[in-house]
N, C-alpha and C positions, 0 to 999 in steps of 0.2 A: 389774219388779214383777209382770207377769202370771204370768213364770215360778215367784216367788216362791208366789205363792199357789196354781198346782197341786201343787208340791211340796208342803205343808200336804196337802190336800187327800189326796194318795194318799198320806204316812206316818201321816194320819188315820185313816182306813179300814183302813188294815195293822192298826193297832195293837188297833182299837176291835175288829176280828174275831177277832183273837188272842185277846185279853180274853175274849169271852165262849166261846170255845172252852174255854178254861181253867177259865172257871165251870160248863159243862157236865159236865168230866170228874173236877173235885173233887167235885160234887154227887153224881155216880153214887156215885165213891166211898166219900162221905159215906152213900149207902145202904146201900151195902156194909157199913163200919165204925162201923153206929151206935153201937153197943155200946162201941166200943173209948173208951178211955179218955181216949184223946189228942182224942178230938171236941173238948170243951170248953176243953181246954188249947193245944190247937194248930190244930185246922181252923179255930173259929168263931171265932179272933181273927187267922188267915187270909185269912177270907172277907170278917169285917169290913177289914181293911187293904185288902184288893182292890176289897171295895165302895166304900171313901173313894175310892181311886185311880178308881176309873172314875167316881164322881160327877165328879171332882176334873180328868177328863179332859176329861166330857162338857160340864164347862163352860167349861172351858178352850176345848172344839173348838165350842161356842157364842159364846165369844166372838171366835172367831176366823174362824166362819163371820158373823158379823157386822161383824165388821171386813174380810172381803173383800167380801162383797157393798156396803161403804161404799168400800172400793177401788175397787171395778167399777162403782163408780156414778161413782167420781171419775173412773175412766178413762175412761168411756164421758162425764161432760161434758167433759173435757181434749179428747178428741177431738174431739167437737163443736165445743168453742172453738178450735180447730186449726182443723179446715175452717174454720171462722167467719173464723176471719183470714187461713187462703189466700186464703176468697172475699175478703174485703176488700183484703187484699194484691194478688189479682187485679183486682179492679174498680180500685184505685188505679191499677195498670201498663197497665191499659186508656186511664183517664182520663189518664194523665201521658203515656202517647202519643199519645191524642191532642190534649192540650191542645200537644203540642211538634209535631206534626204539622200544626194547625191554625196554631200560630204562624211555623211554616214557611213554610206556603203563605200567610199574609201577609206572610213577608218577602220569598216570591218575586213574587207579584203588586203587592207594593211596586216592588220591582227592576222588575221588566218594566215597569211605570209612568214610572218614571225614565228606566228604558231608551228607551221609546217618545219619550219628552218632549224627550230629548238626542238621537235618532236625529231628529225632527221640528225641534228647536234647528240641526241638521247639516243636514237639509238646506233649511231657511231659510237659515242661514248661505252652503250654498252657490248658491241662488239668488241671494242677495243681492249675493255677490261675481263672480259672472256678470254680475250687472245692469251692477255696480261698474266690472266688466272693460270691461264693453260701452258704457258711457258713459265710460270712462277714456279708451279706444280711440277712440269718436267723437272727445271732446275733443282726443286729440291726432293725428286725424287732420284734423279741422278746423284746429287750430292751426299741424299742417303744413301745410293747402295757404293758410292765410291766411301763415304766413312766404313756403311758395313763390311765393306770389303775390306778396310785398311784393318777396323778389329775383327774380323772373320777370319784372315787368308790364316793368320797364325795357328788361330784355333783348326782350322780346317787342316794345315799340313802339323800340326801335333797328331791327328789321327791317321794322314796319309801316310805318314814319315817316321811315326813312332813304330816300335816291336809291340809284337799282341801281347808280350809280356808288360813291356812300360808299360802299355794303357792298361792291363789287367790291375796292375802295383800301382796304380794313378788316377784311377775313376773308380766311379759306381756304377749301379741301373741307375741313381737319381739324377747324377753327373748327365748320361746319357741322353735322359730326356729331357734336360733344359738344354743340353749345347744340340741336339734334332730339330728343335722348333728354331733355332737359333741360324742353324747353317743350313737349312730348307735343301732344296731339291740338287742335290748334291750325290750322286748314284755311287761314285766311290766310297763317301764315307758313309752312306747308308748301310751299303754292305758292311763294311768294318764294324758299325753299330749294330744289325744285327746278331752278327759273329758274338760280337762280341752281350750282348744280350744273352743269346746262347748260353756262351760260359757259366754268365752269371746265375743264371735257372739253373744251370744244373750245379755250381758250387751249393744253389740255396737246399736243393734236395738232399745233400748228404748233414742237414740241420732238420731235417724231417724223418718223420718215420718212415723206415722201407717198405717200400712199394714194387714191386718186381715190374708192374705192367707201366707206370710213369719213367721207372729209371729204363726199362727197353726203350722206350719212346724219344726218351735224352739221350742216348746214346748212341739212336741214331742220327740225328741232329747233329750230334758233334762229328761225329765222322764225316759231314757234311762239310767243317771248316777245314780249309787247305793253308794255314797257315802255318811257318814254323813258331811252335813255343812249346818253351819245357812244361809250363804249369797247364797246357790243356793236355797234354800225356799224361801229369799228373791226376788231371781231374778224370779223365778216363779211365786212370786205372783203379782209381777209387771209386769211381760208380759199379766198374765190371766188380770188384773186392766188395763191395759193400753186403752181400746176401751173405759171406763168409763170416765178414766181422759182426755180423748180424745173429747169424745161428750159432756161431762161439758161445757170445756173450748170454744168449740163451742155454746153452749145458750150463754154464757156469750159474748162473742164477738159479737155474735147478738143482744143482748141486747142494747148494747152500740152501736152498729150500728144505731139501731132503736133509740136512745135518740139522737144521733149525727142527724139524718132526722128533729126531732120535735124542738131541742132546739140550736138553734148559738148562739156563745158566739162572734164571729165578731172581738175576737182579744181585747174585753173591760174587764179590772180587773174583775170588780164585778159579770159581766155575767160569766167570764172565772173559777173563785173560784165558782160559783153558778153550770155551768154544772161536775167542777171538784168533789165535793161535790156529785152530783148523779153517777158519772161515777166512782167514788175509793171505793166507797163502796159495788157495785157490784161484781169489779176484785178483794174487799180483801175477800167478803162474799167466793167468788171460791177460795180463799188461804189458806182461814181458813178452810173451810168446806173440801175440798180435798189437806190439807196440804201435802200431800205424791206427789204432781206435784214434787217437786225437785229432784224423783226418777225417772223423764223422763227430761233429759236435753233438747229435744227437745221442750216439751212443756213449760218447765222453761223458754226461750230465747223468746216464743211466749208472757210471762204474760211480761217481763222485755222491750222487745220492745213498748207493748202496754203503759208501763208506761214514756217510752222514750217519746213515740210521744205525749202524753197527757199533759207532763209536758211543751213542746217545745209552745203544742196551745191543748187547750183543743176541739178544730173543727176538730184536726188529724184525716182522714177515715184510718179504718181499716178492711175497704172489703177484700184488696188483704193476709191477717193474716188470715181472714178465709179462703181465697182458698186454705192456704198450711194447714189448717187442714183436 
């Protein structure tokens, strides 16, 4: 449109200057040719068609200069009402940010609320279930030691309440060391258990070979339990006896050594009943007379071997029986 109306504008002016150029130089003319005859038949009806045409111009380019400056008035409010609604346009994109902006940051200070509430919820929760733990845990650690206690107290008063005998006639060492880890910290029956440990060590020794400086050693140990019972008298007297039954059984094995040197029986009946006859009368003379050997297992197995190989060949040596006493 702007460009519309300069165009106007400068073929206005072209024209309207033209025009009166052209009026200037018929006039002169017209000075010239007053005389001439064609003045009235041709110049002044001329001049008048030229005069229409420029009134006819000038109002035209009146009313056209009128109609632009109504343009330029509209243009110039168009524009105004342009900016007008940028600006409004603008202030909207302002406000619609931040009403989304402000909505934002109460969805997120919402969240973080939530957040907070259910992180607070989490760790109630997990106090709770510590507590939970924690008395679950009592609970069933009380209930354990009230069962163990219900299958313990029996086991515990069989050792409190029994004779050193019973429990000697009624357990082992293996016995002992399962029902110890069993009835834990228990000082009465610890002792009992040692005592009685004790015993057992030294029952085991008289299945071993003697030893004078291990059976000192047992023997004072026992003297140590203050209990009454017949079988640890008994086992005491069989440790103090044991060097007796011990060097016995050796004459006797030398004996028969020494008959086995002087008499072969060579493997003949009559010879073999003849040396068997000197040689079982000897090992029964030591059976009889220290009939308490069946209270050393070790020496028992020496007298049962000697009758093994006697009976296999009455010529059996039995040198290497003496080197294990």
């Amino acid at each position: 449109m702007r460009k519309t109306i300069v165009l106007l504008f400068i073929l206005g002016g072209f024209y309207s200057a033209h025009s009166q150029d052209l009026i200037k130089e018929i006039k002169a003319l017209n000075s010239k040719i007053v005389s001439d005859s064609l003045q009235k038949n041709i110049i002044e009806p001329l001049l008048d068609s030229i005069a229409f045409l420029n009134n006819t111009y000038v109002t035209e380019l009146s009313k056209m200069q009128i109609q632009t400056k109504a343009l330029e008035k509209d243009t110039t409010d168009l524009n105004k009402k342009i900016k007008d609604f940028e600006k409004i346009i603008g202030e909207l994109n302002k406000n619609t940010v931040k009403k989304e902006r402000d909505s934002l940051q109460k969805q997120v200070a919402a969240l973080d609320a939530t957040i907070a509430a259910l992180n607070l919820k989490i760790i109630q929760s997990e106090g709770q279930i510590v507590e939970e733990k924690r008395m679950a845990e009592v609970r069933a650690k009380k209930e354990k030691e009230n069962g163990r206690r219900e299958l313990l107290d029996p086991l515990t008063n069989s050792y409190i309440k029994s004779s050193f005998d019973s429990l000697i006639n009624s357990i082992t060492q293996e016995t002992i060391k399962r029902d110890i880890q069993l009835i834990g910290n228990n000082d009465t029956v610890k002792i009992i258990m040692s005592d009685l440990n004790t015993y057992f060590k030294g029952h085991a020794m008289l299945s071993n070979q003697f030893d004078a400086a291990q059976l000192e050693k047992l023997d004072s140990q026992l003297t140590k339990i203050k209990r009454p019972s017949n079988l640890l008298v008994k086992l005491k007297n069989n440790i103090k006896n044991y060097k007796m039954y011990n060097d016995e059984l050796k004459k006797t094995i030398k004996y028969i050594i020494d008959l086995d040197e002087r008499t072969l029986a060579g493997g003949v009946p009559k010879l073999e009943k003849k040396k068997l006859d000197e040689v079982l009368p000897e090992l029964l003379t030591y059976m009889y007379d220290y009939y308490g050997y069946s209270n050393y297992p070790y020496l028992s197995n020496i007298v049962l071997e000697i009758l093994k190989r006697k009976k296999m060949s009455a010529d059996e040596p039995l040198i290497d029986l003496l080197g294990r006493l």
